[in-house]
C-alpha positions in Angstrom: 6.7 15.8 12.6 5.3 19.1 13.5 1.4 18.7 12.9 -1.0 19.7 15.7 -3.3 17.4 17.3 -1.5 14.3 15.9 -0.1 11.8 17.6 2.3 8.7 15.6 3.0 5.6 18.0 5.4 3.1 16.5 4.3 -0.5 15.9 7.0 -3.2 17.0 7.2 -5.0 13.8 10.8 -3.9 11.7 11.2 -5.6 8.7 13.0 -5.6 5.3 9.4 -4.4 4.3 8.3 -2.6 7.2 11.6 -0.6 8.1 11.4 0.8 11.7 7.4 -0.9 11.8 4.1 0.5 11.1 3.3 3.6 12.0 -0.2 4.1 13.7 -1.5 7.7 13.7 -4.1 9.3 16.6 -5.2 12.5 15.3 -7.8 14.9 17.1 -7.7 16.9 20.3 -11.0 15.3 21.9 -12.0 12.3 21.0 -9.1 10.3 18.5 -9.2 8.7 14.9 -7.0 6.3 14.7 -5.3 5.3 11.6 -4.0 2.0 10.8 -3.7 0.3 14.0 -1.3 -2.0 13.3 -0.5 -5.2 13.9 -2.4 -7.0 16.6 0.1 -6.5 19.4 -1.4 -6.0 22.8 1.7 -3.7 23.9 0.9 -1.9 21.0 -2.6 -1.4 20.7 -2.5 -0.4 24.5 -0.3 2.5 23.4 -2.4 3.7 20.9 -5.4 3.8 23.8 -2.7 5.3 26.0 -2.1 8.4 23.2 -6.1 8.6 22.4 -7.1 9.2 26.0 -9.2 6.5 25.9 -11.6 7.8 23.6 -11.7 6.6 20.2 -14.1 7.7 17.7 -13.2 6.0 14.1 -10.7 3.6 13.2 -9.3 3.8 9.4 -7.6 1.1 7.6 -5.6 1.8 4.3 -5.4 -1.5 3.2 -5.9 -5.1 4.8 -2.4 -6.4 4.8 -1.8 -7.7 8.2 0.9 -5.1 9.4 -1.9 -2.5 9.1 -5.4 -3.9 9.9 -4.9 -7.4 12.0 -5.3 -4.9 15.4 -8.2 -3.1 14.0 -10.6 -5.5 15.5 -9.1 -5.6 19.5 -8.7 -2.0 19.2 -12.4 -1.7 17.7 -13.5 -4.0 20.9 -11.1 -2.0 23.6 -12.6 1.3 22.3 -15.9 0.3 20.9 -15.1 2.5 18.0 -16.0 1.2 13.9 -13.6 -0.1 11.5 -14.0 1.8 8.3 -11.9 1.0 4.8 -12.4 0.0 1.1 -13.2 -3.5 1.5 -11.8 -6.7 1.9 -8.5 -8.0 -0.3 -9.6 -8.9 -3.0 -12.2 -5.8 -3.3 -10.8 -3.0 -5.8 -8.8 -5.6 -8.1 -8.3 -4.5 -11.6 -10.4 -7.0 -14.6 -6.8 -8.1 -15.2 -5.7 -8.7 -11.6 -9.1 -10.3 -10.5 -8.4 -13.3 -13.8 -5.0 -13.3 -13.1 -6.2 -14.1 -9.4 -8.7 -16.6 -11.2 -5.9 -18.7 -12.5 -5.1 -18.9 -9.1 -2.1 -16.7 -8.4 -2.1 -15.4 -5.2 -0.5 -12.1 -3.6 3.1 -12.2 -2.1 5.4 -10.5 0.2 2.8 -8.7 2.5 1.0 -10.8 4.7 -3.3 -10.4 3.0 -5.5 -10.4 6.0 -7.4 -12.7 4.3 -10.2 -11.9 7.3 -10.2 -8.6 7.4 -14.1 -7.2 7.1 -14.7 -3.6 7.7 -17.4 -2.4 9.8 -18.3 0.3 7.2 -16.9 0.1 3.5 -15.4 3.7 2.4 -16.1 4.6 -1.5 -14.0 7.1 -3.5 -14.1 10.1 -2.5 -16.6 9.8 0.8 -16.4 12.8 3.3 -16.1 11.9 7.0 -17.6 14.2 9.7 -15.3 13.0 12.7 -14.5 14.8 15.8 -11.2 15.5 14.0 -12.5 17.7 11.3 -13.2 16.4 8.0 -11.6 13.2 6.2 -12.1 12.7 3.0 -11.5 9.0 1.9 -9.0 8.7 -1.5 -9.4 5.2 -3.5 -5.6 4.6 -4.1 -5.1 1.5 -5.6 -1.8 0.1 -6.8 0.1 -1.8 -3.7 -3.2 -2.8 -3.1 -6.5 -2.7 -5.0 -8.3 -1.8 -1.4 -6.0 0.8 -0.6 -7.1 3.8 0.6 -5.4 7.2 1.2 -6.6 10.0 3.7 -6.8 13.6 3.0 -6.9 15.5 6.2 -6.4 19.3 6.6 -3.2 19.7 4.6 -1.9 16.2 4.9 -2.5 13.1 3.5 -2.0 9.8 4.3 -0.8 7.6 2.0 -0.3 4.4 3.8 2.0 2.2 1.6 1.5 4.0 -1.7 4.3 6.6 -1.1 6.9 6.1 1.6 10.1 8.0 1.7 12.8 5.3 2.6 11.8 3.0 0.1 9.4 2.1 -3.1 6.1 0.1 -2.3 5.9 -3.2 -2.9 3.6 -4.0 -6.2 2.7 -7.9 -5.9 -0.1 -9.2 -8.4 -2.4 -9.5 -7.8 -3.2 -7.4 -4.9 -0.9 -5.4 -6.4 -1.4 -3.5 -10.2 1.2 -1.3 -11.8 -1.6 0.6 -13.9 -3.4 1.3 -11.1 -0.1 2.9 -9.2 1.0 5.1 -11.9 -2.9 6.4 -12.1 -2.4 6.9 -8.4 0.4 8.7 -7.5 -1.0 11.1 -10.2 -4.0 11.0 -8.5 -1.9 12.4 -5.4 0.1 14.6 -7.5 -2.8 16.9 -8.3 -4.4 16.7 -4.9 -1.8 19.1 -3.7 -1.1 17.9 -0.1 1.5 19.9 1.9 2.7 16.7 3.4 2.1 12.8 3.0 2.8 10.7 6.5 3.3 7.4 5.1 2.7 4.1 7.0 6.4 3.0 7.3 9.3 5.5 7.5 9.3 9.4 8.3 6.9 11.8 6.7 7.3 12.9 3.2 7.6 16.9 3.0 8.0 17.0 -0.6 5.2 14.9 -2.4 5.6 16.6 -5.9 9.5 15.7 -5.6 8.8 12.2 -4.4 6.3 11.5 -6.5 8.5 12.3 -9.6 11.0 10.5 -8.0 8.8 7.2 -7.7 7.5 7.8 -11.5 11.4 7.9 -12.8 12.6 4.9 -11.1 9.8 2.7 -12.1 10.0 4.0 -15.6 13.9 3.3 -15.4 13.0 -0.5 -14.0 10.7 -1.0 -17.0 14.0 0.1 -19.4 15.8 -2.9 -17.9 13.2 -4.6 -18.1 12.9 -4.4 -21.8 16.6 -4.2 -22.5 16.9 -7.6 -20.4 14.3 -9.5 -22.7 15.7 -8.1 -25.8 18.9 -10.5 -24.4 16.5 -13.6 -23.7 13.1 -14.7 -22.8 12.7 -14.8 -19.1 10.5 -15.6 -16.6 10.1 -13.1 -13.6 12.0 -14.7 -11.2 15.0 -15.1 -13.4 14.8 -11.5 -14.8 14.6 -10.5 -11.0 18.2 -12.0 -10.5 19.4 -10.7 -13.9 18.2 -6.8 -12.8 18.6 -6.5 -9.1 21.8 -7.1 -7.0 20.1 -7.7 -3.3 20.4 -10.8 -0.6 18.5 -13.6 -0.8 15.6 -12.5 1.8 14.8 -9.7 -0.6 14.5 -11.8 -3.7 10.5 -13.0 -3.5 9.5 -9.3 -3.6 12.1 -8.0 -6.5 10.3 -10.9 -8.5 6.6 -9.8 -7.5 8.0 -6.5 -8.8 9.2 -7.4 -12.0 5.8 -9.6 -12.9 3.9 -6.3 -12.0 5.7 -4.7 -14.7 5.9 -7.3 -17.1 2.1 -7.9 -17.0 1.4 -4.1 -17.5 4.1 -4.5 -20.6 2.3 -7.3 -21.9 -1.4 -4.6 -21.7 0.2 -2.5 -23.5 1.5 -5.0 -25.9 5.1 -4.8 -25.6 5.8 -8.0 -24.3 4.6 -11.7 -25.4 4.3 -14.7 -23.7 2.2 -17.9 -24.8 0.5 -18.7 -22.2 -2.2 -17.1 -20.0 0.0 -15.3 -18.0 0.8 -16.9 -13.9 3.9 -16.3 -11.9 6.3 -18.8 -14.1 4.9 -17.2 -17.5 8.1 -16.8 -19.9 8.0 -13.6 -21.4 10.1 -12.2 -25.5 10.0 -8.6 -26.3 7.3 -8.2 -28.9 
């Protein structure tokens, strides 16, 4: 990862969802910006000091899930530098995700940092003057309705929303299909050289990944459809009729398919009788 005056520290948290952990970036020459701290690990937040110098001027947080922003506030007191992001968890939610949240479905898979409160909230589009250079602040909403991505010289930061070794997680209703297609387009015609994801290696590519991510959702709505036009299902149990993957992974694979099948059911190509929740049965319409 050949970018000047960046520095990526590795957070000691591998998962099925995390891959080799999250990765924390210090970017500057001077004074740092730290992006997504991380988890709140002492060892690892004391690294992230360690490759800042000591001096911290901002610290940005894509989205409150706890293997991105539960350090933010120990590294905001070790550095006395403010925690800036979009907002809280359930700040950015779609009309449809906040009723669906309403009914009292709740996110799943990534651990919400149900706590998390920014020291300064970050609207679309806003410009930071940082020691850095400029930052411009992208609302990116889709694995999660807070998410945020950050455009920096040539690169941007895309947090969850684009990773190279796998697909995001899309769990309602933190999570919104809709808004992820809207999105990665959004991405698309920002024209970054480079994306550095939160998890996994950078992305050098974005047009080709980002067509990549379009077609295999696109192809997991296909089986979606073709597996209803079979029988009715519920997510869970179209989640074991699609997808061939252990046990562990199963929760997620089912958040997945209810993303889809509640942006279906939008656009009127699925029914179900109820107001939709996690156990809704879904018919092709």
């Amino acid at each position: 990862m050949a970018v000047k005056d960046l520095v990526r520290v590795l957070a000691p948290n591998p998962s099925p969802l995390t891959g080799p952990g999250t990765n924390t970036f210090v970017i500057g020459a001077a004074e740092r910006v730290v992006i997504d701290p991380g988890p709140d690990h002492p060892g690892h937040l004391a690294a992230v000091m360690e490759a800042a110098g000591g001096r911290v001027s901002h610290i940005l947080v894509t989205h409150p899930h706890l293997d991105h922003s539960a350090g933010a506030r120990r590294l905001s007191q070790m550095s006395g530098a403010p925690v800036l992001a979009f907002g809280g968890v359930e700040d950015g939610r779609s009309p449809v995700m906040r009723r669906l949240a309403g009914t009292g479905l709740v996110g799943g898979g990534d651990g919400l940092d149900a706590g998390f409160d920014p020291d300064q909230r970050l609207a679309d589009g806003a410009l930071l003057t940082t020691p850095a250079g400029n930052i411009e602040a992208l609302h990116t909403p889709g694995h999660s309705g807070a998410h945020l991505s950050f455009a920096w010289r040539d690169v941007v930061f895309t947090g969850d929303l684009v990773m190279g070794w796998s697909t995001t997680l899309i769990s309602p209703p933190d999570g919104d299909l809709t808004d992820y297609f809207r999105s990665l387009a959004r991405l698309e015609h920002h024209g970054a050289a480079m994306f550095l994801p939160a998890h996994g290696e950078p992305v050098p590519d974005p047009a080709r990944r980002i067509a990549e991510l379009t077609t295999h959702r696109r192809q997991r709505t296909a089986q979606i459809l073709a597996a209803l036009t079979e029988a009715p299902g519920d997510a869970d149990s179209l989640a074991r009729r699609i997808y061939d993957l252990p046990p562990s992974l199963h929760p997620a694979a089912s958040r997945n398919v209810l993303a889809h099948l509640i942006a279906l059911h939008a656009l009127g190509a699925v029914e179900t009788e109820r107001e939709i929740t996690a156990r809704s049965f879904f018919s092709s319409a």
